[in-house]
ZAKERO-24708 format. One record per residue (C-alpha): y negated, x, z; residue in three letters. Coordinates in steps of 0.001 Angstrom, whole numbers. Example, Ala and Ser with C-alpha at 12.3 -4.5 7.8 and 13.67 -1.06 7.14 Angstrom:
! ZAKERO-24708
4500,12300,7800,ALA .
1060,13670,7140,SER .
! end
This chain:
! ZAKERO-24708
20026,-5114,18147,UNK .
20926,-3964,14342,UNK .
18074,-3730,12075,UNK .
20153,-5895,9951,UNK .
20271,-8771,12141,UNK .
16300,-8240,13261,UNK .
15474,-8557,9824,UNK .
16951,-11470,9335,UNK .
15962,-13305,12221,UNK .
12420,-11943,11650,UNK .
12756,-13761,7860,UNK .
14453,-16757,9174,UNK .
11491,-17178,11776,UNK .
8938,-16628,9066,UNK .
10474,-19166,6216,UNK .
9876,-21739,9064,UNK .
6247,-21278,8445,UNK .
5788,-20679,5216,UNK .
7849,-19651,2065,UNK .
8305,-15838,1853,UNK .
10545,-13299,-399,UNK .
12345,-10705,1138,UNK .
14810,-8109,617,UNK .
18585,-9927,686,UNK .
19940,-7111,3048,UNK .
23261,-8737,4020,UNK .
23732,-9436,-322,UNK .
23093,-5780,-1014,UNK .
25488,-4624,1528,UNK .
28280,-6634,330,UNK .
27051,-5169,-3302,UNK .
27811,-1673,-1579,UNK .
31398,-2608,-67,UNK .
32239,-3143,-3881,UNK .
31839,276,-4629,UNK .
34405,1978,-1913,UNK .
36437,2086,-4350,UNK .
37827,6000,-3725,UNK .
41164,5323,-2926,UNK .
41647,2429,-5470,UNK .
40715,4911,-8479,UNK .
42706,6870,-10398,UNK .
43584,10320,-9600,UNK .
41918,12068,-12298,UNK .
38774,9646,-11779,UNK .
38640,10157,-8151,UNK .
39189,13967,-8917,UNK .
36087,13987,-10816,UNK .
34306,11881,-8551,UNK .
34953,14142,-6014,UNK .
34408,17434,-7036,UNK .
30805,15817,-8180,UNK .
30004,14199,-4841,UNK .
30537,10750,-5868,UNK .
32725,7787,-4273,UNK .
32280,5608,-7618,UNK .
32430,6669,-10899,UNK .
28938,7470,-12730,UNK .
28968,4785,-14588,UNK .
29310,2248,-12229,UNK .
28638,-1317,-13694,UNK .
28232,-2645,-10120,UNK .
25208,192,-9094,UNK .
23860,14,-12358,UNK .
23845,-3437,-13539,UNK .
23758,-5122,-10164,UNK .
22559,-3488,-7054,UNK .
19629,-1685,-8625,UNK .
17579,-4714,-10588,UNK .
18574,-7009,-7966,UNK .
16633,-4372,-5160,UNK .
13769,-4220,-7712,UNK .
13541,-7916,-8755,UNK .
12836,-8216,-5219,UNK .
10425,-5784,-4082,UNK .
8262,-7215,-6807,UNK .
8559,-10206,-5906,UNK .
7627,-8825,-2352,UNK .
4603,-6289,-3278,UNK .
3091,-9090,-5411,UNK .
3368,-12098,-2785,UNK .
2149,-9206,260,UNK .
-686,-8334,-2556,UNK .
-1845,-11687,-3328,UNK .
-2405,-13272,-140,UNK .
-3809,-9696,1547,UNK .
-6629,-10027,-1233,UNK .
-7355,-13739,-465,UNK .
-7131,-12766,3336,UNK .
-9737,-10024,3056,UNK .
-12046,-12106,522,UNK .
-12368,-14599,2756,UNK .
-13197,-12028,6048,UNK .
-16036,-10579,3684,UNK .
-16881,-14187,1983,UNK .
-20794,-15483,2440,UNK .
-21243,-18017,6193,UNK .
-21524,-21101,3352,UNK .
-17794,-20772,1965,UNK .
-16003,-19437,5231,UNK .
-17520,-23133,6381,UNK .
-15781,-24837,3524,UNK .
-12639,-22853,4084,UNK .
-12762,-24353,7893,UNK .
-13528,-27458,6400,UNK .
-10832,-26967,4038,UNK .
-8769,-26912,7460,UNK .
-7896,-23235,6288,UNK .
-8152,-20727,8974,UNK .
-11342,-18848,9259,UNK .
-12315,-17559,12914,UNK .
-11386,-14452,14135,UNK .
-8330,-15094,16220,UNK .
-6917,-16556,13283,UNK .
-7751,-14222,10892,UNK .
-6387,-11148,12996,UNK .
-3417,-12880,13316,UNK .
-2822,-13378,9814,UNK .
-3826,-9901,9324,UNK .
-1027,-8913,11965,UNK .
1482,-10699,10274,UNK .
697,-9521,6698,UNK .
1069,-5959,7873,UNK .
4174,-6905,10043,UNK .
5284,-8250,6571,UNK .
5196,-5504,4639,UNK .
6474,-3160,7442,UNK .
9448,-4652,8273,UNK .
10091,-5156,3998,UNK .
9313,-1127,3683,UNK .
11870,-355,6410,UNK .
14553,-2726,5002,UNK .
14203,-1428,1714,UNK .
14414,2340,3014,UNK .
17652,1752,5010,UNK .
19654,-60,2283,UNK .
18609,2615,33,UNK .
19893,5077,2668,UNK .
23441,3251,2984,UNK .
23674,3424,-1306,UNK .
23381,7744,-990,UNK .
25822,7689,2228,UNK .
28414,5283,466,UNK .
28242,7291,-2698,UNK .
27401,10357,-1443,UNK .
24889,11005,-4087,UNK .
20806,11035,-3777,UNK .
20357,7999,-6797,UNK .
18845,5742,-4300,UNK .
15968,8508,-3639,UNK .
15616,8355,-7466,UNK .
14890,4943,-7128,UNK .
12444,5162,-5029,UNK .
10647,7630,-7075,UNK .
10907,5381,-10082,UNK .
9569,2286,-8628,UNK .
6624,4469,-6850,UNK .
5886,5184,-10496,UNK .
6094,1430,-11341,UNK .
3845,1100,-8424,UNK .
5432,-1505,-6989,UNK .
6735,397,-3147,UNK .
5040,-1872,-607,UNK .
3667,1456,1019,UNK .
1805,2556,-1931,UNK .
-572,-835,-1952,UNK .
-4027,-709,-1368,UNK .
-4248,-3823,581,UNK .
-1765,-2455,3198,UNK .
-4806,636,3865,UNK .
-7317,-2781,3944,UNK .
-5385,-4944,6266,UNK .
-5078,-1929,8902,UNK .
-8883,-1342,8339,UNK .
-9654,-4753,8601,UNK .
-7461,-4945,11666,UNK .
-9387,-2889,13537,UNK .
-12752,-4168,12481,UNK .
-11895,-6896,13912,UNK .
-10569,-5810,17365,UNK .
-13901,-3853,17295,UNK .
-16072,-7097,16597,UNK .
-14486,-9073,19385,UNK .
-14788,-5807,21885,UNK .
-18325,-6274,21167,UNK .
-18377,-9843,21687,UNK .
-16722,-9795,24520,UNK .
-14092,-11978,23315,UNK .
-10445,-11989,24438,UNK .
-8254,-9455,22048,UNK .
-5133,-11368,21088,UNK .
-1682,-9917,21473,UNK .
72,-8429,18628,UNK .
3320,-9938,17801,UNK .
6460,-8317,19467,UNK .
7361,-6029,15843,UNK .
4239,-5134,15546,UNK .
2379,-1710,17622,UNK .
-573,-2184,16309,UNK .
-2975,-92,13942,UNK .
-5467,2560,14764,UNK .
-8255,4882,13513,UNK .
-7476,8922,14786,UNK .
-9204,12238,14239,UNK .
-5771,14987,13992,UNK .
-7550,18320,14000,UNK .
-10376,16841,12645,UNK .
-8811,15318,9800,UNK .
-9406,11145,10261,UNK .
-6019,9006,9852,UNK .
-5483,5112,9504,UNK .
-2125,4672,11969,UNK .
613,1786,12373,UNK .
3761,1454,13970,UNK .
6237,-914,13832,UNK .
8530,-1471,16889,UNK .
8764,2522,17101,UNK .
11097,2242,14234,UNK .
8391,2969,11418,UNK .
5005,4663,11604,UNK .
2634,4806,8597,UNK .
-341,7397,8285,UNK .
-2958,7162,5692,UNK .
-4657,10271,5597,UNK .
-8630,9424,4699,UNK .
-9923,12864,3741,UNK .
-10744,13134,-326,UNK .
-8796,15855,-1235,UNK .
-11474,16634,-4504,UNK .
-14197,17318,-1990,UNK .
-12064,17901,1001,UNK .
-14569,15540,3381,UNK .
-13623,12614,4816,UNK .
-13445,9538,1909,UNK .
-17607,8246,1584,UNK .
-17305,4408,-511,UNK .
-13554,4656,-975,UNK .
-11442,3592,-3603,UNK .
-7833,3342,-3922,UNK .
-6416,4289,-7401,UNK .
-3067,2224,-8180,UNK .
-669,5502,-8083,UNK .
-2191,4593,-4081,UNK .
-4132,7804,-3196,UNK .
-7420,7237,-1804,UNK .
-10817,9243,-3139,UNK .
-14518,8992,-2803,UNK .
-15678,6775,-5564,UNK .
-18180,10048,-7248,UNK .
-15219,12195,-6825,UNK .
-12945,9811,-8572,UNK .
-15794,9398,-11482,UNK .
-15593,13169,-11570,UNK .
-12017,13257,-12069,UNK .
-11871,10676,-14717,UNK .
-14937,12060,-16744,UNK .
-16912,9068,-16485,UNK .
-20242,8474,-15566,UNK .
-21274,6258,-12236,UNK .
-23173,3694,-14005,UNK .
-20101,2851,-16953,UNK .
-17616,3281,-14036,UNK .
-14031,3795,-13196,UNK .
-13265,1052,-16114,UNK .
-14129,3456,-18808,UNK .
-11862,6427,-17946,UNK .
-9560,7088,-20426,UNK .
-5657,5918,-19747,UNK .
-4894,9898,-20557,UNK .
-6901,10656,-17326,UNK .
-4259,11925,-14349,UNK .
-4890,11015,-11010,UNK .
-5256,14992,-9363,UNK .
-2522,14756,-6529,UNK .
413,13501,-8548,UNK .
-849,13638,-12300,UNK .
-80,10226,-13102,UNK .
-1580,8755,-16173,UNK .
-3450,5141,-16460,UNK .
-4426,4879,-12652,UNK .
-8452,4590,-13028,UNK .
-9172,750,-14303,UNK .
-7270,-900,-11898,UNK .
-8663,911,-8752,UNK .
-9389,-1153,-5944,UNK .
-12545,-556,-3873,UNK .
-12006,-105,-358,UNK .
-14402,-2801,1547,UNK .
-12778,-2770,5014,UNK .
-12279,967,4591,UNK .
-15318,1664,3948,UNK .
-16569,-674,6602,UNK .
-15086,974,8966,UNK .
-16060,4539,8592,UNK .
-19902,3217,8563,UNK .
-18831,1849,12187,UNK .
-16838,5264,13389,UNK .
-18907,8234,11669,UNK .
-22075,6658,11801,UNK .
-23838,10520,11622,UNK .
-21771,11719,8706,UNK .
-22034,8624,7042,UNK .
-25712,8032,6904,UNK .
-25973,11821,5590,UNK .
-23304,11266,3032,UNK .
-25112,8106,1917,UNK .
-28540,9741,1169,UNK .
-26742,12813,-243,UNK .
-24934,10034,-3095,UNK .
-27826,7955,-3559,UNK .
-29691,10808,-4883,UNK .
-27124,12265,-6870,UNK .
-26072,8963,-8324,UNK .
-30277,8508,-9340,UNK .
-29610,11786,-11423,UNK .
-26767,10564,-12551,UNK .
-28150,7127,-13763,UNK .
-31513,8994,-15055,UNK .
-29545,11746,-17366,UNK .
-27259,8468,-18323,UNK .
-30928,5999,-19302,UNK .
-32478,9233,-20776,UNK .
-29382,10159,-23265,UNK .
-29242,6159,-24250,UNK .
-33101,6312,-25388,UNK .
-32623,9724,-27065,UNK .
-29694,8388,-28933,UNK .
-31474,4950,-29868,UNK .
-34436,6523,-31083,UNK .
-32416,9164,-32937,UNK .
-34333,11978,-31493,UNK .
! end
């Protein structure tokens, strides 16, 4: 079966249940027919266009003005919809007994087997989305024989709104598997993944620890957990929004900021130190499932990482109290 037709009958099925954007794949592609326009130009046009690489002319009112803000119009609306209901998914996994009982009073899902599934099909969600959006981007460079569309995709990574760049896509797949791993202990019955869906998994890859998902074989994402400051694997993670992943001392250490005022008070000029993008510190997102499951999978490294940061964040917090009084008391 054609992606494009799995796609849609994978949105079609998923409207029934609830109300969900999505990428109009079969719109775009007629978009793209519109610009085949070779032998219809020209001769000197089509001249140009050729000896540049390009089936439509540069300025091309239809790429320009139509295909492009229609694809990012909706992978906001995508990203912000998979965004929104991931965070209310994971608060409520990590919410106190008393208001996961008024969420099942609610008549809101709240058990395990519910809550994996949901899981499942958030992740499903914004698989399927990343995929769609990578292949019509694909067909725009082959029908103009240009690489504009991998622009794109560099420019909305900047705008931070690619689906695989979220910080609640590295949750769900933790939280995923924190689950499975509470109902192995249980000894509960593991429910089946949906038929897209392969599943999501925690590796070591010559020693370097990995969050993994696959999608039908067609996709496979791998979220690489080792801090690349200190090199170790990522101790009370935190996701900045360019979506690289850091120990939460190390990040403090990049943004020249002390532990106790926090990632909030970094300054916007502060670069994140893999890609050296500005304004990424205040609206980091602490890794809870993450960090949740590391505890559960390197419990040795873990509880020597923890007393290693607990003492070096009480020197931290000390030189922090100790500067305050000195400056109060003008000494």
């Amino acid at each position: 079966m054609k992606f494009c037709k799995k796609y849609e009958e994978y949105m079609q099925e998923q409207k029934e249940k609830k109300n969900l954007p999505g990428v109009g794949f079969k719109k775009l592609k007629k978009i793209l027919k519109k610009c085949r326009r070779r032998d219809h130009l020209p001769s000197r046009i089509a001249s140009i266009n050729q000896q540049h690489g390009n089936n439509c002319p540069r300025e091309c009112a239809v790429c320009d003005g139509t295909f492009f803000p229609e694809l990012q119009k909706e992978m906001e609306d995508v990203v912000g919809w998979f965004n929104e209901n991931a965070q209310k998914l994971l608060e409520l996994h990590l919410a106190s007994s008393f208001k996961k009982c008024l969420t099942w009073f609610k008549g809101k899902t709240s058990h395990h087997l519910g809550l994996i599934q949901e899981g499942q099909d958030l992740v499903n969600y914004a698989l399927i989305n990343a995929v769609a959006i990578r292949k019509i981007l694909k067909k725009y460079d082959k029908i103009h024989e240009s690489s504009q569309g991998q622009a794109f995709k560099t420019q909305v990574q900047k705008r931070r709104i690619e689906i695989l760049q979220s910080p609640w896509l590295c949750e769900l797949m933790a939280f995923h598997i924190n689950l499975k791993e509470s109902q192995k202990e249980s000894g509960a019955v593991l429910a089946s993944p949906p038929s897209l869906f392969g599943g999501c998994s925690f590796i070591f890859d010559d020693g370097k620890p990995f969050l993994s998902c696959e999608l039908s074989d067609s996709v496979k994402v791998d979220i690489d957990l080792t801090c690349s400051i200190c090199l170790d694997t990522v101790f009370d993670p935190i996701s900045l929004t360019c979506g690289h992943i850091y120990c939460y001392m190390c990040a403090c250490s990049a943004a020249s900021v002390n532990v106790v005022d926090g990632l909030k008070a970094a300054d916007p000029s502060e670069k994140c130190p893999l890609c050296r993008e500005v304004c990424v510190y205040k609206g980091a997102v602490h890794l809870d499932e993450l960090s949740i499951l590391l505890k559960r999978s390197c419990r040795e490294y873990w509880e020597e990482r923890r007393k290693t940061e607990r003492a070096e964040r009480l020197q931290q917090a000390k030189e922090y109290w100790d500067y305050q009084c000195r400056s109060f008391t003008g000494i």
